[in-house]
ZAMARGU-4260 file (C-alpha; in steps of 0.2 Angstrom, whole numbers, plus 5000, padded with zeros to 4 digits):
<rodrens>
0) 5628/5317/5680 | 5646/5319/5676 | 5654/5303/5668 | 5672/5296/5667 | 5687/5308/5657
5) 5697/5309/5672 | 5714/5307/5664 | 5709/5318/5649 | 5703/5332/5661 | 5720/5332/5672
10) 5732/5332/5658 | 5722/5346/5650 | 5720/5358/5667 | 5738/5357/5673 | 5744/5364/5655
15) 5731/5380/5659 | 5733/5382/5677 | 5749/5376/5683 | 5758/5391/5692 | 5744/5402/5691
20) 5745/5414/5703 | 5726/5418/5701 | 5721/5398/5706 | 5717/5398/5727 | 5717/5382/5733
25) 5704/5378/5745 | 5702/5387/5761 | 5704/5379/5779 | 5687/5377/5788 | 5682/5370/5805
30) 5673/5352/5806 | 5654/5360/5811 | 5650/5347/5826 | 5632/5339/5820 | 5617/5344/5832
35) 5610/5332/5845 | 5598/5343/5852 | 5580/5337/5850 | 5566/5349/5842 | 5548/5346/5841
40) 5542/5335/5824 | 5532/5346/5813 | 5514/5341/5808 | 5513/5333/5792 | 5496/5332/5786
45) 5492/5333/5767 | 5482/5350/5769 | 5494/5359/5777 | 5497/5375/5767 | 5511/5378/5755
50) 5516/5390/5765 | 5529/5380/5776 | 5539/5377/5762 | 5542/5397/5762 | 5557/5392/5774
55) 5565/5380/5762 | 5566/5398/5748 | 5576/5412/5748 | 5565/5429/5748 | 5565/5433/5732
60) 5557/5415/5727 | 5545/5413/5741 | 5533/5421/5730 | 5529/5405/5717 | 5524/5395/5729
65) 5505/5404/5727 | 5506/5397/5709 | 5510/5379/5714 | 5492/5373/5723 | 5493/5360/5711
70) 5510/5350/5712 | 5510/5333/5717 | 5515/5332/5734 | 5525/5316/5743 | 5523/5310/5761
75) 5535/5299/5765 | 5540/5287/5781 | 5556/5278/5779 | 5563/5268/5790 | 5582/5263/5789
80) 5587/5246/5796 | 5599/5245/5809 | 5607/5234/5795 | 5606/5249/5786 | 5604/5242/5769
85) 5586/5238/5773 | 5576/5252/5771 | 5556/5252/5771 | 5541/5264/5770 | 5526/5271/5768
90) 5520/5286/5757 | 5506/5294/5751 | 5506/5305/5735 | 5491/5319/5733 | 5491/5318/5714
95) 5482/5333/5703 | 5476/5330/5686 | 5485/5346/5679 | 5483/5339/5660 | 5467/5343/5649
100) 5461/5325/5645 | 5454/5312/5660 | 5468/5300/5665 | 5463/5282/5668 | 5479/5277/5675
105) 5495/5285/5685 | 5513/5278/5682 | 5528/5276/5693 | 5545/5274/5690 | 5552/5263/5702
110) 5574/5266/5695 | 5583/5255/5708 | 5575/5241/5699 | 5587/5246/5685 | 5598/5233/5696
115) 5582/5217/5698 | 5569/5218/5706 | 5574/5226/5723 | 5562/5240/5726 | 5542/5230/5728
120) 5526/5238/5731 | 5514/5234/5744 | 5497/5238/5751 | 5492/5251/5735 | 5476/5261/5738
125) 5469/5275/5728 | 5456/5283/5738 | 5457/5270/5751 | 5453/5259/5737 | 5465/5243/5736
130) 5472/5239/5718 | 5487/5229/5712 | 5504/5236/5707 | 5506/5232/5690 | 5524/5234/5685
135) 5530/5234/5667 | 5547/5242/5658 | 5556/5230/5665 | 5552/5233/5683 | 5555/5249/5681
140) 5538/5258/5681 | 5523/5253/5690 | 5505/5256/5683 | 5490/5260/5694 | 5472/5259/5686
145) 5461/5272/5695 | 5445/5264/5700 | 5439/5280/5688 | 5445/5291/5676 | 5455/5307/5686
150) 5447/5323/5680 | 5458/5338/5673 | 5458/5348/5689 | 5454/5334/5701 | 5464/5325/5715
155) 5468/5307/5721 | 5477/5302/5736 | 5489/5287/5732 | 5496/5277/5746 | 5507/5260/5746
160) 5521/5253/5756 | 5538/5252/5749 | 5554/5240/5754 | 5571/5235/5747 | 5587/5229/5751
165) 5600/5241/5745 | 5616/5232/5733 | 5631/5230/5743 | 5642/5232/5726 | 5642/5242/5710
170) 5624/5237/5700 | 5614/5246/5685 | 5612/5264/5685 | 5631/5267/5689 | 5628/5260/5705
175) 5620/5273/5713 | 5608/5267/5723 | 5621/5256/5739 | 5626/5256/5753 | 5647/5252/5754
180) 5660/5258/5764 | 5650/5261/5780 | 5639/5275/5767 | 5623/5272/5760 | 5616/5282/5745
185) 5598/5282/5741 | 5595/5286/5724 | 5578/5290/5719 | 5571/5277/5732 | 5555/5280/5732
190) 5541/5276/5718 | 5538/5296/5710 | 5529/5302/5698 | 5535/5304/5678 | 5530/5318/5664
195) 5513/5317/5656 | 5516/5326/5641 | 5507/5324/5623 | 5515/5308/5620 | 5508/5300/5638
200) 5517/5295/5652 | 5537/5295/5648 | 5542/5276/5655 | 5552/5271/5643 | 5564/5256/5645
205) 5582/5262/5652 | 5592/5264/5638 | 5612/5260/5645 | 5616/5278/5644 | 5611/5294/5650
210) 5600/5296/5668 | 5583/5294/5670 | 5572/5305/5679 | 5560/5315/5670 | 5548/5322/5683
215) 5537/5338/5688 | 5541/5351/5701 | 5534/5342/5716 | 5535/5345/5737 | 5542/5334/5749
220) 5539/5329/5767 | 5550/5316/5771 | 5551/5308/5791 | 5567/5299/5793 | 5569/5283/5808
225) 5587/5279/5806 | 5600/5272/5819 | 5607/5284/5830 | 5626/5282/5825 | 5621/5288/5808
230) 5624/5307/5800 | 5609/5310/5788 | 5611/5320/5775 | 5599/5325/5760 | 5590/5335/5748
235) 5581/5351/5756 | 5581/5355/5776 | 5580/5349/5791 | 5563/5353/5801 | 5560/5344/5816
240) 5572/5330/5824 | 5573/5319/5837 | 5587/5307/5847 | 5589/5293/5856 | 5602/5281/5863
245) 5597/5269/5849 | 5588/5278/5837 | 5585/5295/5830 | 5572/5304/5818 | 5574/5317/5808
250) 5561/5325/5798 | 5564/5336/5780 | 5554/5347/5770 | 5557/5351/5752 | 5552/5358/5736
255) 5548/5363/5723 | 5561/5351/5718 | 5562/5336/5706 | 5566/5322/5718 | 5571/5318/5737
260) 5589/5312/5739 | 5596/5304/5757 | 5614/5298/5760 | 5620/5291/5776 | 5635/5286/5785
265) 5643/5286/5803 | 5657/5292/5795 | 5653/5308/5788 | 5660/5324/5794 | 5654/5342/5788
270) 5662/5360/5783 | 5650/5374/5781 | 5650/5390/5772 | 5635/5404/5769 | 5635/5412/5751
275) 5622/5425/5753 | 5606/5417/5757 | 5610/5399/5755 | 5621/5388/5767 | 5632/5376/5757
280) 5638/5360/5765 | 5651/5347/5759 | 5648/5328/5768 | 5664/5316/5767 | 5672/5304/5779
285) 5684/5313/5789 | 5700/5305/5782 | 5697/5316/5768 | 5694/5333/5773 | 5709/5341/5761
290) 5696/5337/5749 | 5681/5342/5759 | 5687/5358/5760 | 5690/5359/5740 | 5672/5354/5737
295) 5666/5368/5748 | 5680/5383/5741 | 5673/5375/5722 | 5655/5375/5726 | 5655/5393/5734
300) 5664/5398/5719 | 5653/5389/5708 | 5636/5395/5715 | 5643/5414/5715 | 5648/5414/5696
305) 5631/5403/5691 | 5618/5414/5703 | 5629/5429/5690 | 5626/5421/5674 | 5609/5412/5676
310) 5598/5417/5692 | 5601/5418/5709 | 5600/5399/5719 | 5581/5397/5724 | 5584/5387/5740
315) 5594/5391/5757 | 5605/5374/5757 | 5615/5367/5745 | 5623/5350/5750 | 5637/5342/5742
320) 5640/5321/5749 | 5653/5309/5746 | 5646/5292/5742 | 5653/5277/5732 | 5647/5275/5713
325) 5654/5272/5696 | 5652/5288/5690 | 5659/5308/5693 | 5644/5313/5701 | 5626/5313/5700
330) 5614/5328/5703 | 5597/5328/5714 | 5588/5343/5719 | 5596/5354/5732 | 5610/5339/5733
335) 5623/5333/5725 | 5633/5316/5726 | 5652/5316/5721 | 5662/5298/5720 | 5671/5295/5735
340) 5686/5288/5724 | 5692/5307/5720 | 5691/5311/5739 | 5706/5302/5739 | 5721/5315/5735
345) 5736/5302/5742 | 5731/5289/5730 | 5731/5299/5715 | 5736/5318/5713 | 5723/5319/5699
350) 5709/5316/5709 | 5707/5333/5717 | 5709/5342/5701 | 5694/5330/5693 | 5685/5333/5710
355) 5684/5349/5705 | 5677/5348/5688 | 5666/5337/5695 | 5657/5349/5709 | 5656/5364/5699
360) 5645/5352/5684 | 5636/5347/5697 | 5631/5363/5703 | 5626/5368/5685 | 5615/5356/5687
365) 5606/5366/5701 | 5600/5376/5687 | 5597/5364/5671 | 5590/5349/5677 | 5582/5355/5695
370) 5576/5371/5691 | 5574/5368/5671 | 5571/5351/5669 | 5571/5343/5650 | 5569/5325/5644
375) 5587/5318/5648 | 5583/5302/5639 | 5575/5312/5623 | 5588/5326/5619 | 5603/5323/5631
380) 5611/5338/5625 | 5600/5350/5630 | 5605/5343/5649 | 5622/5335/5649 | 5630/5346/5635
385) 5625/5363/5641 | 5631/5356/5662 | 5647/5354/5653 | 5648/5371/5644 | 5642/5379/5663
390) 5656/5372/5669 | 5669/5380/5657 | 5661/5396/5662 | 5665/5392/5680 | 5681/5388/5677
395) 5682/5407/5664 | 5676/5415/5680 | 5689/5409/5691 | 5703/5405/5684 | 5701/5418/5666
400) 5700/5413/5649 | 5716/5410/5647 | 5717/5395/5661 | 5700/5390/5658 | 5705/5382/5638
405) 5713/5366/5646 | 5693/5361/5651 | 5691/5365/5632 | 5705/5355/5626 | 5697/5340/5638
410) 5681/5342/5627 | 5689/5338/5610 | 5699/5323/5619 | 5686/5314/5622 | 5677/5318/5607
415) 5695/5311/5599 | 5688/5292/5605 | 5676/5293/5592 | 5689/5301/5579 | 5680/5317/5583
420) 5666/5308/5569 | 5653/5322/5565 | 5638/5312/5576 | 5625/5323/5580 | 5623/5329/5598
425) 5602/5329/5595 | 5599/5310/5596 | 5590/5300/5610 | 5603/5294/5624 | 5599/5276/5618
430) 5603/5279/5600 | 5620/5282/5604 | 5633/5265/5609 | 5640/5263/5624 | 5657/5271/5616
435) 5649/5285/5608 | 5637/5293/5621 | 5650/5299/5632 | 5662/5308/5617 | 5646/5315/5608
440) 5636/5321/5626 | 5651/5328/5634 | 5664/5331/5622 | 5656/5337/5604 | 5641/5344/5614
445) 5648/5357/5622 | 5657/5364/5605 | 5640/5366/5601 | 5637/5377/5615 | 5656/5387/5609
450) 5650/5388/5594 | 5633/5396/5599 | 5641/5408/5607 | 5653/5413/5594 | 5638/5414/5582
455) 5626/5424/5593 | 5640/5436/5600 | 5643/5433/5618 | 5632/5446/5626 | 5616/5439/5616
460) 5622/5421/5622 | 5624/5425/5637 | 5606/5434/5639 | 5602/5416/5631 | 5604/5409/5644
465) 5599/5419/5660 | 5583/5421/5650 | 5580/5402/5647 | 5585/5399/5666 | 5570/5413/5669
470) 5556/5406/5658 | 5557/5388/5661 | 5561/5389/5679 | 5552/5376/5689 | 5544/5370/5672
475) 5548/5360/5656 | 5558/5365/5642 | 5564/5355/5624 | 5578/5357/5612 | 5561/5368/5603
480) 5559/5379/5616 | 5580/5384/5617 | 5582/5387/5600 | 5567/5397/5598 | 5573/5407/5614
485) 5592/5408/5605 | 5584/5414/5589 | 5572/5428/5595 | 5587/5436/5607 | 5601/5436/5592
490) 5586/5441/5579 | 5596/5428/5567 | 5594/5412/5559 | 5603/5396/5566 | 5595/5383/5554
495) 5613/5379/5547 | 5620/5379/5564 | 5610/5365/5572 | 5610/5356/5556 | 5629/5356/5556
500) 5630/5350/5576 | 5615/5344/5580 | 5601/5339/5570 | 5603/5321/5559
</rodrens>
């Protein structure tokens, strides 16, 4: 997620890239007409083979999904409302004990209740085996005691029905989860499954800063019935559709990915662009489609100079939606949201040039959240920080070094609202105040990432991190596991660096 330092960020760019002759604005493209055209729905079965999924994977990844027998797989039916903030559903979860010890219980985390208590829980079976939902942290997570203890290596098949009506304004969580402005944004709607680690299950209370979701690679089949008038758009691909005068269904496939995303709106318009084997797509209301068009030219740009530095893009569709929130953007798997307060160019000149920053950290985050996911809540740093350090590479790629020191200069400005104090960038996210997460994550923790660099010598920092990418993709990684990485590619010793920057 990128938070608030619009101001900061404009004042900084325009001193670096105003007049540059090497900063394109974005191309023009045509408004891609969405389909009508019914297709046949998929069977979706829970033993169908991983293979399907092949089709959601470029070639070169197709390959892991013979390692994967094991992720937890989500079948979902949602039904939207034709009031389109209630939404309902039903899903079953095929759950493998992948730990070493018996588990007597399975938690999940159910975030829109970050708001109240807007996301309930119904008719739960394990096994055809009816038990109560039992929700505790606040709402937020929901504990189900198996009838017996789940084997390591075992399976259960979870089921429950699920309904909430979505907030009409701005709630907890920076008001992701809405539906406003004729576009509703479902935010982790669903109750998934968090980390086991060696410290249990990760349900902690939500701390005011920093996101939430802590969850395993999983795969998704998710079967839409929406109202006609609406234009879906999601996290992973479209499979199967159908469309009627009143109604339509759509069906999705995805994985392996950390969560399933959906926006919708009869407002949304779309421009398309292919970077090698990957189609990105940029969702906004059609009033704004200067800015459309600047979230496509930045994304493509953004995945070419990332699938450089880190590892090609795993999947074939990247999608980029507009949708209202109290925050820059947030990141999901295969998707991203930007606020649709920067879409807005008339209304404010810095909006576009904040919009930009905004895609290419969320398309960062394709890499080290989706792909490489680390306990965001836990070590914050080793998520937010290094997004924000991505992004400066971004902006070295396009623009040069030169032109790219105005994002840096943003960095130390927001560090500035905490008098640039010396606060270390390791802590938990709900260590920090409200006032000093954001300076610390966003604006000392990228220095970190500078001065990394400086101290392993830019080639060995950059093998950094293409190889982290590499050995924790699809998997679990810890501020441990970096700096051992770090250590053993620049064969030197960075005790006196983390203690200076990020240790307390």
């Amino acid at each position: 997620m990128l938070h608030f330092f619009r101001k900061i960020l404009f004042f900084s760019l325009l001193i670096s890239t105003c007049g540059c002759s090497g900063q394109p604005g974005p191309a023009d493209v045509d408004i891609i007409p969405e389909s009508t055209d019914a297709s046949p729905a998929p069977d979706t079965h829970h033993e169908d083979e991983l293979a399907v999924f092949e089709q959601n994977l470029i070639d070169d990844y197709q390959s892991v999904l013979g390692k994967m027998e094991n992720a937890t797989r989500y079948q979902i039916d949602l039904q939207i409302a034709d009031t389109v903030s209630d939404v309902s559903g039903h899903q079953e979860v095929l759950y493998t004990n992948n730990e070493e010890v018996p588990l007597d219980e399975i938690y999940f985390r159910l975030f829109p209740n970050i708001s109240g208590l807007i996301l309930t829980v119904t008719n739960l079976t394990v096994n055809d085996t009816q038990l109560p939902a039992i929700l505790t942290n606040k709402d937020t997570a929901m504990r189900v005691d198996l009838p017996e203890p789940l084997q390591p290596g075992e399976q259960t098949l979870i089921a429950m029905d699920f309904q909430q009506q979505v907030p009409r304004a701005m709630g907890g969580n920076y008001g992701l989860n809405i539906y406003m402005d004729d576009i509703l944004a479902l935010d982790q709607f669903f109750p998934i499954i968090p980390v086991y680690d060696e410290d249990g299950w990760e349900v902690q209370d939500p701390p005011i800063n920093a996101d939430m979701l802590f969850a395993d690679e999983a795969f998704f089949r998710v079967r839409v019935n929406a109202p006609a008038g609406l234009v879906l758009a999601g996290s992973g691909i479209e499979v199967g559709s159908t469309n009627g005068d009143q109604r339509q269904e759509v069906i999705y496939i995805g994985g392996p990915q950390r969560d399933f995303f959906l926006a919708a709106s009869p407002r949304f318009e779309s421009v398309s662009r292919k970077v090698g084997g990957t189609t990105i797509t940029a969702y906004f209301p059609g009033e704004y489609r200067q800015a459309g068009n600047l979230v496509l030219e930045t994304a493509e740009r953004a995945l070419n100079s990332y699938n450089d530095r880190f590892g090609a893009y795993p999947y074939i569709e990247l999608d980029l939606i507009s949708t209202p929130m109290n925050a820059g953007g947030m990141e999901y798997s295969t998707a991203t949201s930007l606020s649709l307060r920067y879409f807005d160019a008339d209304s404010d000149a810095a909006n576009l040039t904040f919009l930009e920053a905004v895609v290419a950290h969320e398309v960062a985050h394709q890499w080290f959240f989706n792909q490489v996911m680390s306990d965001q809540l836990q070590e914050p740093w080793l998520d937010e920080a290094l997004v924000q350090y991505a992004t400066y590479l971004y902006y070295v790629d396009r623009y040069g070094v030169n032109n790219a020191q105005g994002f840096v200069q943003s960095w130390y400005q927001r560090w500035a609202n905490v008098d640039q104090a010396p606060i270390p960038i390791g802590k938990p996210a709900g260590a920090y105040t409200r006032e000093e997460y954001g300076p610390i994550i966003y604006g000392r923790g990228p220095l970190f990432f500078e001065a990394l660099n400086e101290t392993m010598g830019e080639a060995s920092f950059n093998r950094l991190l293409s190889a982290y990418a590499d050995q924790y993709r699809w998997g679990i990684a810890d501020s441990q596991a970096f700096t051992e990485l770090a250590q053993e590619i620049c064969d030197c010793d960075l005790s006196d660096l983390l203690a200076h920057w990020v240790k307390e």
